[in-house]
C-alpha positions in Angstrom: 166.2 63.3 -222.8 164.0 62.3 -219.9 165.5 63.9 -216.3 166.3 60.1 -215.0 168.9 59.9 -218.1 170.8 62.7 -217.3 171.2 61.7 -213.5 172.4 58.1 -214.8 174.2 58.7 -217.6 177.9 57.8 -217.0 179.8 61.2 -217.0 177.2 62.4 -214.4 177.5 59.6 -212.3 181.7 59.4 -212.5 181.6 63.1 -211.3 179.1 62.2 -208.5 181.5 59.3 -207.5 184.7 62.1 -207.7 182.6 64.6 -205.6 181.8 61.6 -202.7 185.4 60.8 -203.1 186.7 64.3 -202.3 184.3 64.8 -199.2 185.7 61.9 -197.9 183.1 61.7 -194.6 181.9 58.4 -192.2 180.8 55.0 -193.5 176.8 54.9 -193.7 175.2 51.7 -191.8 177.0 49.5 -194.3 179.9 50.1 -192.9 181.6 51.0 -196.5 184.1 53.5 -197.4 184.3 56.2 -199.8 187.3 53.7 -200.7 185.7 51.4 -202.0 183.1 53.0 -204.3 185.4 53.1 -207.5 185.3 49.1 -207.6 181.8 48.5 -206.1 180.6 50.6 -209.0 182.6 48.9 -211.8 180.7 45.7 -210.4 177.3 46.9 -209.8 176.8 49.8 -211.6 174.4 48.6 -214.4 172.2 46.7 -211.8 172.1 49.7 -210.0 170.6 52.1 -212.9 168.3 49.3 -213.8 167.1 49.1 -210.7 166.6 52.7 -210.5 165.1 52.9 -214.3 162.7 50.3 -212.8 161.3 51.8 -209.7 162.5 49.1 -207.6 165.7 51.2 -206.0 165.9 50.9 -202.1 167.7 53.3 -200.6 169.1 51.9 -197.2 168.5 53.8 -194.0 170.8 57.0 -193.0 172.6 56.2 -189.8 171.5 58.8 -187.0 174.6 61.4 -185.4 174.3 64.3 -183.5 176.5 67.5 -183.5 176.7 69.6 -180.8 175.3 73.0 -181.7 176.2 76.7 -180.5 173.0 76.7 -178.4 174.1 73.7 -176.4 171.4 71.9 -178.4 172.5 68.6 -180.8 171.4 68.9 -184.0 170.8 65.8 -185.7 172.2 64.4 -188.8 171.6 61.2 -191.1 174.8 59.7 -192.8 173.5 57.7 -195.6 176.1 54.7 -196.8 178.6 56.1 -199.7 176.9 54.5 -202.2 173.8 56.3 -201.7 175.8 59.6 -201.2 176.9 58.8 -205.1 173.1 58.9 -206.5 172.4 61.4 -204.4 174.7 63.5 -205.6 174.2 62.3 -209.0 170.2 63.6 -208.4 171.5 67.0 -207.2 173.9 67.6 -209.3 171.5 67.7 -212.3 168.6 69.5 -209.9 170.8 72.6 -209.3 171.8 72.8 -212.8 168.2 72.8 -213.2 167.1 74.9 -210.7 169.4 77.6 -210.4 167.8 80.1 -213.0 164.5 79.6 -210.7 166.3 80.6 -207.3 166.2 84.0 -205.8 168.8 86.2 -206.1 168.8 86.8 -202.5 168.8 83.2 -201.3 172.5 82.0 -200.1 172.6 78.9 -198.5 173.8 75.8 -200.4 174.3 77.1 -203.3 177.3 77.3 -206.3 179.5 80.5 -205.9 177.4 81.8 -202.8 178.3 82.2 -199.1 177.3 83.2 -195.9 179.5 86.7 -196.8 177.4 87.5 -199.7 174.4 87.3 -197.3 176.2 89.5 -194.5 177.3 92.1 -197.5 173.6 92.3 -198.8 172.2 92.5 -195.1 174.6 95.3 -194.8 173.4 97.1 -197.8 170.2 97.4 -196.6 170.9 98.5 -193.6 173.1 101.4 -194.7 169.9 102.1 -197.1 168.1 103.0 -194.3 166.3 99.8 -193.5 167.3 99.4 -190.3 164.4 97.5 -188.3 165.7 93.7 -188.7 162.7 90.7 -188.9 164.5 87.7 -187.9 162.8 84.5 -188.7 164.1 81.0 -188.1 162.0 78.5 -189.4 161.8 75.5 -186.8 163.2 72.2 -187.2 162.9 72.7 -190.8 164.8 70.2 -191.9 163.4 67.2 -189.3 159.6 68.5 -190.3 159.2 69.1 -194.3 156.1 67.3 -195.4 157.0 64.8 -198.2 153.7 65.0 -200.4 154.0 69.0 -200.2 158.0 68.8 -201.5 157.1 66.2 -204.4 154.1 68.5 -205.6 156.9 71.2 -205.5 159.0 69.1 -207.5 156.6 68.1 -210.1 155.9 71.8 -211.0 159.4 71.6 -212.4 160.1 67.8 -212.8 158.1 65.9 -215.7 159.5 62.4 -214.9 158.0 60.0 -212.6 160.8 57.6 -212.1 163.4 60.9 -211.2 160.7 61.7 -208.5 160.1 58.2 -207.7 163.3 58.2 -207.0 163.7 61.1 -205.0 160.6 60.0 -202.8 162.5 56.9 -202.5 165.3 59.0 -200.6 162.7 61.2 -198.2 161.2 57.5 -196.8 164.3 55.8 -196.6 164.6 55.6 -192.5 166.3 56.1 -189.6 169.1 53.8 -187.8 169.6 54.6 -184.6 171.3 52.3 -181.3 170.2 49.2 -183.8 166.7 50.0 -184.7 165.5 51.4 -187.6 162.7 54.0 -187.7 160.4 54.8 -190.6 160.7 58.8 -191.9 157.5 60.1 -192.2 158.2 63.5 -192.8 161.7 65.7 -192.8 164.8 65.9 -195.2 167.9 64.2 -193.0 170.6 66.7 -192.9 173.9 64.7 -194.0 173.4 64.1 -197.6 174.1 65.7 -200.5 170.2 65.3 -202.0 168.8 67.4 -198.3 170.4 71.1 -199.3 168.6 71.5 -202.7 165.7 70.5 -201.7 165.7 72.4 -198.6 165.8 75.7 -201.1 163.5 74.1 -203.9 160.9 74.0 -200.6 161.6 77.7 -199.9 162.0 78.8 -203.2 158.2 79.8 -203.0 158.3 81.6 -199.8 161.2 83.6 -201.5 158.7 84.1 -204.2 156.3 85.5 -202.1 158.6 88.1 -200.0 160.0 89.1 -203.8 156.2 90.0 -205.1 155.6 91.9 -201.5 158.8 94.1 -202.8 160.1 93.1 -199.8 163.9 93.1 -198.9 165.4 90.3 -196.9 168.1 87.7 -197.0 167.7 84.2 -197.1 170.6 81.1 -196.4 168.9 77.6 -195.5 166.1 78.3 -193.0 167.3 81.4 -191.4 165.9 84.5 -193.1 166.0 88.0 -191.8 163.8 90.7 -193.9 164.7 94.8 -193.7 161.8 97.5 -193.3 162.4 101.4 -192.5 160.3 101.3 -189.1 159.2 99.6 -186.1 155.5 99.9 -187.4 156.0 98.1 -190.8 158.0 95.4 -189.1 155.3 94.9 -187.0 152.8 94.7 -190.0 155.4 92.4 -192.2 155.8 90.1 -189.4 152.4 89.2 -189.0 151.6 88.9 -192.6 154.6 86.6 -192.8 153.8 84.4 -189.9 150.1 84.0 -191.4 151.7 83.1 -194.8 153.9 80.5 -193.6 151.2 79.0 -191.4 148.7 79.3 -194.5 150.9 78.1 -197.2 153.9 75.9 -195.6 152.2 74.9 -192.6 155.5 76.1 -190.6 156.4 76.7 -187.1 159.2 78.9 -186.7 160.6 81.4 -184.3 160.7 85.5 -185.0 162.3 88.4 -183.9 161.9 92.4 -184.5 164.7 94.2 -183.9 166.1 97.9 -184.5 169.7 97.9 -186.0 171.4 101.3 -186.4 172.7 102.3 -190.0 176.2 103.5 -191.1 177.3 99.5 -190.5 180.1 98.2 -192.6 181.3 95.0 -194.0 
C-alpha cells in the first residue's frame, strides 16, 4: 500500500476529522468552523482525495497570529482553515506512526506518551550522575527558517511516494495571510498546524543522530536542547563541535549557553 493510501483511506481520515473536532481552535481564512467539517466532508470528500491523488491539491494560506511569549517577544503562529487541519492531521497521523521507531529516545517534544516531565526527570538523571556542566542550545527561529528542499530530502530518505511528498511540499508553500495580503513561504514550517510538530523532529532527528554516535548525553524537546558533560573544559570542546556541526550540516543559527549546575538535584 502506497503511503498516500493510508493518509486517505477513510478510517484515517474520520479519526483525523474527530481529532480537529476535539481541538476545537479558530477558523482559518475561510472563515469555517470545526462545526462544519462533518458535512463539508460528506459533500466533498471524494473531490478532495482525487484532487490530492492527482497532484492538483491547494492548500489555502494559514492566517498569521501572534502570541505573546515569556520574553516579551510574539511568537508567530499560522492557523490554517479546518479543513486543511483535517489532512494535515491525516498526513501526521500516519508520519508518526511511521516515524516513531526512527526517533531518539531522548527527544520529547511533540511526541505520543512524552512530556516536558520526562525531559526534566532525564535532565535530572544526568545531573545526579555527575554531569553537571549544562550546554544549553536554542536553535533560532527554527520553526520560521527550515529550508524546504533540505526537509523533503529528509523525507524522501524514509518516504517512497511522490504524491505523499507532493503533498506535503504542497503544505510548506502554502502562504501567509496577514492584514489582507497574502505572502508566499519560502522557507519555515508555520507553527499552528498539526503537520509543523512532526516535521519539526523528522528535521532534527539527524542532529539527534549525531549527538547519539558522539555518546553524548543531552535532552531534546522541539528546538531547545540542553547536552550534559562532567567539566567546564569538555563543554567547551562539545560546544564548539556542535555549533560547527549545525552550521556545516543544518545551516542553523541558534543561541548557546555553558553553564555549571550542581549535582544532588531532585525531581
Amino acid at each position: 500500500m502506497e503511503l498516500i493510501d493510508r493518509i486517505l483511506a477513510d478510517r484515517n481520515i474520520d479519526a483525523a476529522i474527530w481529532e480537529v473536532k476535539r481541538n476545537r481552535g479558530a477558523a482559518g481564512i475561510d472563515g469555517m468552523t470545526v462545526d462544519e467539517l462533518d458535512e463539508y466532508f460528506r459533500m466533498h470528500r471524494d473531490e478532495i482525495k482525487k484532487l490530492i491523488r492527482e497532484k492538483k491539491y491547494r492548500p489555502q494560506p494559514v492566517r498569521r497570529v501572534y502570541i505573546p511569549k515569556a520574553n516579551g517577544k510574539q511568537r508567530p503562529l499560522g492557523i490554517p482553515t479546518v479543513v486543511d487541519r483535517v489532512i494535515q492531521q491525516a498526513i501526521a497521523r500516519v508520519l508518526m506512526r511511521g516515524y516513531e521507531r526512527y526517533f531518539s529516545e531522548y527527544s520529547y517534544g511533540f511526541r505520543p506518551n512524552r512530556s516536558c516531565h520526562q525531559a526534566v526527570a532525564k535532565a535530572v538523571e544526568y545531573m545526579n550522575a555527575g554531569y553537571t556542566w549544562v550546554i544549553d542550545l536554542d536553535i533560532e527561529k527554527y520553526f520560521d527558517t527550515v529550508n524546504h528542499d533540505k526537509l523533503v530530502s529528509i523525507l524522501r530518505e524514509r518516504i517512497n511516494d511522490d504524491t505523499t511528498l507532493h503533498l506535503i511540499r504542497a503544505y510548506l508553500k502554502a502562504g501567509v495571510m496577514e492584514d489582507g495580503l497574502v505572502s508566499p513561504t519560502e522557507d519555515g514550517v508555520p507553527q499552528g498546524g498539526p503537520l509543523s510538530p512532526v516535521l519539526s523532529n523528522v528535521y532534527l532527528d539527524q542532529f539527534d543522530r549525531e549527538l547519539q554516535s558522539r555518546g553524548l548525553r543531552f535532552v531534546r524537546y522541539a528546538d531547545d536542547c540542553t547536552v550534559y558533560v562532567k567539566s567546564e573544559m569538555a563543554a567547551n570542546r562539545v560546544m564548539k563541535s556542535v555549533a560547527n556541526w549545525l552550521e556545516r550540516k543544518l545551516k542553523r543559527n541558534y543561541t548557546m549557553e555553558v553553564t555549571g549546575r550542581q549535582p544532588g538535584m531532585e525531581v
